[in-house]
NUTIVO-440634 format. One record per residue (C-alpha): residue in three letters; chain; x, y, z negated. Coordinates in steps of 0.02 Angstrom, whole numbers, plus 50000, padded with zeros to 5 digits. Example, Ala and Ser with C-alpha at 12.3 -4.5 7.8 and 13.67 -1.06 7.14 Angstrom:
! NUTIVO-440634
{'ALA', 'A', {50615, 49775, 49610}}
{'SER', 'A', {50684, 49947, 49643}}
//
This chain:
! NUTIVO-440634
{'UNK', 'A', {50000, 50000, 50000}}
{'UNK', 'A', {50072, 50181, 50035}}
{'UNK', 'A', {50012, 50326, 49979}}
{'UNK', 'A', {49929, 50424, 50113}}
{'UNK', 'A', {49916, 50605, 50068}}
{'UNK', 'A', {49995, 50697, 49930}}
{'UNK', 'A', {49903, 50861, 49875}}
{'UNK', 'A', {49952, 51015, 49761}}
{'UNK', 'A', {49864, 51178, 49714}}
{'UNK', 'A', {49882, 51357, 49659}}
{'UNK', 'A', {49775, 51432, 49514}}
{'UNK', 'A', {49660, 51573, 49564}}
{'UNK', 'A', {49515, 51656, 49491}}
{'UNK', 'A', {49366, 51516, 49526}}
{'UNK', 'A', {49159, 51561, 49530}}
{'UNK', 'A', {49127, 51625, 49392}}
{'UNK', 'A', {49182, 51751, 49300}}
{'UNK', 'A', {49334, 51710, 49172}}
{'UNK', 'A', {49374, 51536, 49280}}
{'UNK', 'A', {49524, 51502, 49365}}
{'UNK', 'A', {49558, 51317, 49462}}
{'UNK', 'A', {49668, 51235, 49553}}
{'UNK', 'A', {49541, 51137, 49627}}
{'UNK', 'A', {49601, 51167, 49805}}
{'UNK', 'A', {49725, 51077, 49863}}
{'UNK', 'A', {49821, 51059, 50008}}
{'UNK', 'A', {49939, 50912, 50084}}
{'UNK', 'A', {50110, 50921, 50057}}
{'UNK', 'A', {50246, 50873, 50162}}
{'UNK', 'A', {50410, 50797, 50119}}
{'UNK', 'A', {50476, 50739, 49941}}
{'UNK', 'A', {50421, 50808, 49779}}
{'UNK', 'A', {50471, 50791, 49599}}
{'UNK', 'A', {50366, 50715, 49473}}
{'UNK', 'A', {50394, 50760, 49306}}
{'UNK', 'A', {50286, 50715, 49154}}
{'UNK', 'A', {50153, 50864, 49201}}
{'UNK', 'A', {50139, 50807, 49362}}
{'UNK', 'A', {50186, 50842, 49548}}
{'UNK', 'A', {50288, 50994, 49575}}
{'UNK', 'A', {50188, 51138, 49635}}
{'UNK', 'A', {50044, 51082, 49571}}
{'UNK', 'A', {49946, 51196, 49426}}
{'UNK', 'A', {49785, 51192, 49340}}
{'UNK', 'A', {49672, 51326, 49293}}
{'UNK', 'A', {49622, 51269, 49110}}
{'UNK', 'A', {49746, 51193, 49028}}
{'UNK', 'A', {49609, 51154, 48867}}
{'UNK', 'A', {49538, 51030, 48997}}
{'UNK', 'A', {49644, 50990, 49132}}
{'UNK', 'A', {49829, 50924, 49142}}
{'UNK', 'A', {49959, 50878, 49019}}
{'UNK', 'A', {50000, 50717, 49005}}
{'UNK', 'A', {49863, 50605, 49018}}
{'UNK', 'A', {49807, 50693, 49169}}
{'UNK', 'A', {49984, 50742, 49258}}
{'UNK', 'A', {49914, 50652, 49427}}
{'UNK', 'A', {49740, 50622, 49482}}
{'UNK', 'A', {49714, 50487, 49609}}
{'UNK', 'A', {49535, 50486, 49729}}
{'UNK', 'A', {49516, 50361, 49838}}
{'UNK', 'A', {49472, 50411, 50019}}
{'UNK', 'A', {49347, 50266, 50063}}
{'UNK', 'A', {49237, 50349, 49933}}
{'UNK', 'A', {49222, 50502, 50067}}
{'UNK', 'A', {49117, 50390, 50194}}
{'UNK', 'A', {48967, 50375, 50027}}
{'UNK', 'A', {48962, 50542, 49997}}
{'UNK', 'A', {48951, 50579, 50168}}
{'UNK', 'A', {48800, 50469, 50186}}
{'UNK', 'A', {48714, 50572, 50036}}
{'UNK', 'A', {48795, 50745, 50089}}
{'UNK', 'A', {48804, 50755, 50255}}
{'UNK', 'A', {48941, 50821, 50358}}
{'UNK', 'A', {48994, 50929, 50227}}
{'UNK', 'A', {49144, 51014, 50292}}
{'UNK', 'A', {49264, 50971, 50129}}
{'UNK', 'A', {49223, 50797, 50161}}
{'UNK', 'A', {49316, 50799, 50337}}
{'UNK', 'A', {49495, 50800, 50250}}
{'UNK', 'A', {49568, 50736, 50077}}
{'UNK', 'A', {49572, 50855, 49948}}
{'UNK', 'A', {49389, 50884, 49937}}
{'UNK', 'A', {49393, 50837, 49742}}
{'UNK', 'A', {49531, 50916, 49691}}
{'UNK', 'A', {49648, 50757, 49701}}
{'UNK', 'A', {49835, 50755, 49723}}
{'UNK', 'A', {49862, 50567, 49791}}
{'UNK', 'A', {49740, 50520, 49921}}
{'UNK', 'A', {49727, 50328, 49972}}
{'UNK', 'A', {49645, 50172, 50033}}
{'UNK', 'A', {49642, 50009, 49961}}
{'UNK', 'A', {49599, 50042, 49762}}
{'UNK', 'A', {49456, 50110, 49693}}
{'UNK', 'A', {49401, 50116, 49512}}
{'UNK', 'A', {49331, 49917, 49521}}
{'UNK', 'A', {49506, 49864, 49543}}
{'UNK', 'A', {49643, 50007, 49428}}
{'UNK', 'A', {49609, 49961, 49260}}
{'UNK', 'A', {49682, 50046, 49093}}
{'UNK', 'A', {49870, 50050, 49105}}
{'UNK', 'A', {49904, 49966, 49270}}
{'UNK', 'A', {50090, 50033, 49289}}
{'UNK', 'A', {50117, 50084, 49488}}
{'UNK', 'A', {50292, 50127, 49549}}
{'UNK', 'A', {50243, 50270, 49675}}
{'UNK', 'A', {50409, 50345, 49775}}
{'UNK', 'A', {50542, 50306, 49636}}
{'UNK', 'A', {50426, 50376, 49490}}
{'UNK', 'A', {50356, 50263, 49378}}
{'UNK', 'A', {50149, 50300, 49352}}
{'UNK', 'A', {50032, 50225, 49212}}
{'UNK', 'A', {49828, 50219, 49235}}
{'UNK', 'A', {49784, 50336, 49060}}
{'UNK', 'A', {49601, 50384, 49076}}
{'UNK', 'A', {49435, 50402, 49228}}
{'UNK', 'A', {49411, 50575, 49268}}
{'UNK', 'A', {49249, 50640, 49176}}
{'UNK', 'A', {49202, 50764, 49308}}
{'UNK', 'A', {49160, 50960, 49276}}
{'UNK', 'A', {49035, 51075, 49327}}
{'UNK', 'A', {49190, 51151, 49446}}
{'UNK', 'A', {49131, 51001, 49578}}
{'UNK', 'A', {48944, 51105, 49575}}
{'UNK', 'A', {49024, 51250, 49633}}
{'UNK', 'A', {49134, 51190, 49756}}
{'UNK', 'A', {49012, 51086, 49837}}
{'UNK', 'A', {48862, 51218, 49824}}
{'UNK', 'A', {48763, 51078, 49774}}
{'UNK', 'A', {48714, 51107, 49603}}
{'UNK', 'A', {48711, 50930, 49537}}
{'UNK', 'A', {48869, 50866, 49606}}
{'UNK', 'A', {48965, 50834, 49439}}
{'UNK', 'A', {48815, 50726, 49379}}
{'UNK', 'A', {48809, 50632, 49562}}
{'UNK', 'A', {48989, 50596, 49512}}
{'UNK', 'A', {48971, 50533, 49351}}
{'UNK', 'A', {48831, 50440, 49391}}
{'UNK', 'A', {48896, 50337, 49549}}
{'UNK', 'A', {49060, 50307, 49448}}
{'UNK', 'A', {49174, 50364, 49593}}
{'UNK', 'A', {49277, 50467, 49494}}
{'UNK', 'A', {49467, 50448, 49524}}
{'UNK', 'A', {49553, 50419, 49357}}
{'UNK', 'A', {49718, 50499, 49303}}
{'UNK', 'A', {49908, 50429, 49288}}
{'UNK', 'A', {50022, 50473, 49144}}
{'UNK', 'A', {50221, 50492, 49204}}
{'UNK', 'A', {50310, 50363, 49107}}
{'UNK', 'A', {50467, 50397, 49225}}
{'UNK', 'A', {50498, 50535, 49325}}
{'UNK', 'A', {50549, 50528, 49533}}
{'UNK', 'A', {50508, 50575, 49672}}
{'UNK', 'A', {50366, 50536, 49785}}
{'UNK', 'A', {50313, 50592, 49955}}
{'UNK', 'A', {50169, 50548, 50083}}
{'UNK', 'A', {50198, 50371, 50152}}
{'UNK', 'A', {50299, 50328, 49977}}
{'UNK', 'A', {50266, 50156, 49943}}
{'UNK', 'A', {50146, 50125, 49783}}
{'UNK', 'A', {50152, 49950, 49700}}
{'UNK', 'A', {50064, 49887, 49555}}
{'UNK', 'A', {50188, 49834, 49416}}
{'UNK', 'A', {50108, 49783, 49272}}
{'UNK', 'A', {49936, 49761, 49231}}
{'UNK', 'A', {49917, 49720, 49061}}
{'UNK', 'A', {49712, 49751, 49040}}
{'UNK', 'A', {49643, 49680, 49171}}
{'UNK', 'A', {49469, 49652, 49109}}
{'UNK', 'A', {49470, 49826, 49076}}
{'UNK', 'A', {49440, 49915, 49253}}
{'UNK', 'A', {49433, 50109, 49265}}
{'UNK', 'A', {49234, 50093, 49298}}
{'UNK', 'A', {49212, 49955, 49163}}
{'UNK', 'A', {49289, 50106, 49033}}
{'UNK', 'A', {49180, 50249, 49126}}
{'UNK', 'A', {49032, 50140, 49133}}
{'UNK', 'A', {49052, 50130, 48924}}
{'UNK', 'A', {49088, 50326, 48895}}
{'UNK', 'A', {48949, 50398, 49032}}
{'UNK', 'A', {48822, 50259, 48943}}
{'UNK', 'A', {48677, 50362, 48841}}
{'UNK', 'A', {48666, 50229, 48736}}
{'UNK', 'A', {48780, 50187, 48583}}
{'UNK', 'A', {48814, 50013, 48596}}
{'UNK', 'A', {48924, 50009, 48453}}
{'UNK', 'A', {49024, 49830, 48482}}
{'UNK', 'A', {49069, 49880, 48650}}
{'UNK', 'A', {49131, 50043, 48582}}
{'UNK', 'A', {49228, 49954, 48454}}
{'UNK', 'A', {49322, 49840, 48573}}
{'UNK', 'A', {49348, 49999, 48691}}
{'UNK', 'A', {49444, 50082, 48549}}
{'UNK', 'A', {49553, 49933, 48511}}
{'UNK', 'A', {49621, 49978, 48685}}
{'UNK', 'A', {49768, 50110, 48703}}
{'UNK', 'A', {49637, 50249, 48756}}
{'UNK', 'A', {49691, 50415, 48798}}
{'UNK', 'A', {49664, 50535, 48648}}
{'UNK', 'A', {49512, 50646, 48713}}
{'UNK', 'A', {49410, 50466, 48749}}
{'UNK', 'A', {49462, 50389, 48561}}
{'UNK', 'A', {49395, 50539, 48508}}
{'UNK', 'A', {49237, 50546, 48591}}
{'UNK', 'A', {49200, 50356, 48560}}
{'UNK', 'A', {49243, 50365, 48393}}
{'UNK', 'A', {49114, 50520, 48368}}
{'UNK', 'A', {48990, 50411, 48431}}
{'UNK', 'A', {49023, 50284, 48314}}
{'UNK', 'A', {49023, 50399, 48151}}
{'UNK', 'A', {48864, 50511, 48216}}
{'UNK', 'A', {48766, 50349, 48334}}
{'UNK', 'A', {48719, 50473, 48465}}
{'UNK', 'A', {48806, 50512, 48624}}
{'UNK', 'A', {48871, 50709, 48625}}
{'UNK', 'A', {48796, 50836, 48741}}
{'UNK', 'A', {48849, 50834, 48925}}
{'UNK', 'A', {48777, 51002, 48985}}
{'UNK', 'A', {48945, 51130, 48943}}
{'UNK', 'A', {49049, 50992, 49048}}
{'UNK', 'A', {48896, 50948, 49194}}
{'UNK', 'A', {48848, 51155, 49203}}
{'UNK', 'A', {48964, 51265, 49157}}
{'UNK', 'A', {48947, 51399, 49070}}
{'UNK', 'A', {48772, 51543, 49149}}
{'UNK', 'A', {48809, 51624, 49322}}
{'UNK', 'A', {48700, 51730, 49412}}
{'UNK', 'A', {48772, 51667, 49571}}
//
């Protein structure tokens, strides 16, 4: 497997006002460092919610384009990668088959699965459709995030092989599945946190546990009031 397209992006001012994203990204060319916060020349525009470790790479798969075409139309981010704000862009995985800390050895950098994206009301915007974030959660195509447990360098084409997998009945849309349920099904949560989550899931799950009700979605799904 190689990895097809390799994206970066600039933070600007976003929608509304007070946002910034990076969410548009463009292919890159040639080799480029990865360090632990990612791809060089890549940014994000909230660093409360985006990047750092956990979430130094985000991965979307590019057969998932051809669905949301069939629900979207011939929405004109949908006719190149980069449409969801993703910096490696492939076929040949999707979130049935990464689980939890599958290790991937992409250019000479050494990747680990860490978490599924949960995706934000920024995909609404972008889109102009004003459900999108929930269409995403809902039809678990996600991406999910890698963690940087060596740093390389990787460039379109770069081979990407699959080095350890040492949760394999844990899949990227068996852990979403779990942490977009409504329900609190309290064993499954249990044997979720047993597993070496990132910190912002354990935390979540664990809330659910102690309170046995599933926190609000809205501030993540919406965004905060525009008049746009």
């Amino acid at each position: 497997m190689k990895l097809e397209t390799i994206l970066t992006g600039k933070a600007v001012p976003y929608t509304r006002p007070g946002s910034c994203s990076a969410i548009a990204k463009l292919p890159r060319s040639g080799a480029l460092a990865v360090t632990e916060l990612g791809l060089a020349g890549d940014e994000q525009g909230d660093l409360r919610v985006h990047g750092g470790k956990d979430k130094a790479i985000h991965h979307y798969p590019r057969e998932h384009y051809a669905q949301w075409r069939a629900e979207l139309g011939e929405h004109p981010l949908l006719q190149a990668p980069g449409a969801f704000g993703e910096n490696f862009s492939s076929h040949g995985l999707t979130e049935a088959e990464v689980c939890l800390g599958d290790r991937f050895r992409a250019g000479t950098a050494l990747l680990e699965v860490s978490q599924g994206r949960q995706p934000c009301w920024k995909l609404n915007d972008r889109f102009a459709v004003k459900d999108m974030s929930l269409r995403v959660q809902q039809s678990g195509r996600t991406g999910w995030y890698y963690r940087v447990l060596e740093e390389g360098v990787v460039a379109a084409g770069s081979a990407f092989e699959l080095i350890a997998r040492p949760w394999p009945q844990w899949s990227v849309a068996r852990l979403s599945a779990v942490l977009f349920d409504r329900q609190v099904n309290a064993e499954v949560i249990r044997q979720c946190l047993e597993l070496p989550l990132a910190p912002s899931w354990r935390r979540t799950l664990e809330r659910r546990l102690e309170k046995a009700e599933v926190e609000d979605w809205a501030p993540r799904l919406q965004g905060p009031a525009t008049s746009v």
